[in-house]
N, C-alpha and C positions, 0 to 999 in steps of 0.2 A: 798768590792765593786770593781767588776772589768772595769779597764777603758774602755771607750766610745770609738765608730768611731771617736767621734768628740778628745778625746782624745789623738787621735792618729793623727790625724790629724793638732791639734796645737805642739804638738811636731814635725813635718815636718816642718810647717811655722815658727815656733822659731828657728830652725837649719838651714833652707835654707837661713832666712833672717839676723841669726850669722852667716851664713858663717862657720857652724860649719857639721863635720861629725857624723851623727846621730848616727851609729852603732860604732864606734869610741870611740865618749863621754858615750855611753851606758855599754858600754864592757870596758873603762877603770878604769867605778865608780863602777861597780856592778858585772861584770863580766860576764854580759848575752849578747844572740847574738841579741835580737830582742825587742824593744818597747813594744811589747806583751806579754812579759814576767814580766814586770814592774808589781808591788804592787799600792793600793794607796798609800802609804804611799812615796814610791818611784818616783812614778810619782810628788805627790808634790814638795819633794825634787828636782824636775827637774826641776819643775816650777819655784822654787825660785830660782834654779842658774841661769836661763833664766834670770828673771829679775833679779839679778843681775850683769849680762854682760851688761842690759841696752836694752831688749828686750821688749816691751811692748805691748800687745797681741791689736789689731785693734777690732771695733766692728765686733759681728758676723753677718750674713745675716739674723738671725731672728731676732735681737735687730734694724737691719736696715730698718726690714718691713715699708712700707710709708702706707700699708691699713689695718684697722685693719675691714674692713665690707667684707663679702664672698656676692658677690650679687647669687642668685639663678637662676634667668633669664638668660639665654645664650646671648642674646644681650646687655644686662646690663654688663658681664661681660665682653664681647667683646671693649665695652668702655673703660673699666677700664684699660685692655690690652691694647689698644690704647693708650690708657694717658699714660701708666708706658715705656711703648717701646720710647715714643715720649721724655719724663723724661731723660731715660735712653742716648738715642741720642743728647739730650742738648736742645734740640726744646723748652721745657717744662719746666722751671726753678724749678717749686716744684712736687711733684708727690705725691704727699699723698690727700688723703680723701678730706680734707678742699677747696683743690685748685683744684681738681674736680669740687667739687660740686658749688665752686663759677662760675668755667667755662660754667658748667651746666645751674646756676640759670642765665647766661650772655646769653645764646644762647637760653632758653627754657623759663625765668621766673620761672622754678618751681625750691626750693629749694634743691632738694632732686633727684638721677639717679632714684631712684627707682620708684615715683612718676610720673616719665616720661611716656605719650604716646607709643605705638609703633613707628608715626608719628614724634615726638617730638627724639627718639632712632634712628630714619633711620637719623633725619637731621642734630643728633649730631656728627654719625660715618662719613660722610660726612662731616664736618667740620674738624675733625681730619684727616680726609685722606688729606684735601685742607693744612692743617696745616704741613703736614707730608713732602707733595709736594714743598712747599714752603719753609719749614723751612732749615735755617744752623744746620747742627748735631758739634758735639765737636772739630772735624779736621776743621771745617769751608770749608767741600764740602757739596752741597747739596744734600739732602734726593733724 
């Protein structure tokens, strides 16, 4: 099995963040000039010297996902995008599904984005833009 983008990719983040020279530790263990050249079996071998220096690999961005629902509606999703930008900027403290939809069922009564009005979609993006305007982001300037 030959290694992944993403393979190659934590091999960067475990040497930039050892402080270590990638093509360096590659060529002095194995003798090759490039990451790409790596086996699995090799590549393992790299991982554990990783964590053995005391490197410890961070979640990835798909294990970090906060929605696991793909809305279908354009507006629907627009919400979604709203909440996760607003998340992202500090405005929003949780950003996932549940704290949506509680946000949702607080402004609309209805349980569920999806179950929302058109009416009921215009006056919730409208609240996230008021929210947006208003709110302190992470630096503590405002939006």
């Amino acid at each position: 099995m030959a290694p992944t983008h993403a393979d190659y990719a934590k091999i960067n983040i475990a040497c930039k963040e050892l402080g270590l020279d990638k093509y360096q530790l590659i060529g002095d263990r194995w003798g090759l000039e490039s990451s790409k050249q790596l086996s699995h079996f090799q590549l393992t071998e790299l991982y554990a010297h990783f964590k053995k220096l005391g490197w410890v690999p961070s979640r990835s961005a798909a294990k970090d996902k906060d929605f696991s629902v793909r809305y279908k509606e354009p507006r629907h999703r627009k919400v979604q995008a709203m909440w996760i930008t607003l998340g992202k900027a500090g405005i929003v403290r949780k950003r996932g599904d549940r704290a949506m939809n509680v946000f949702v069922k607080n402004q609309t009564g209805k349980d569920n984005l999806t179950w929302c009005t058109t009416s009921d979609v215009s006056n919730l993006i409208e609240a996230l833009k008021a929210m947006g305007k208003r709110g302190k982001g992470k630096n503590g300037s405002r939006q």
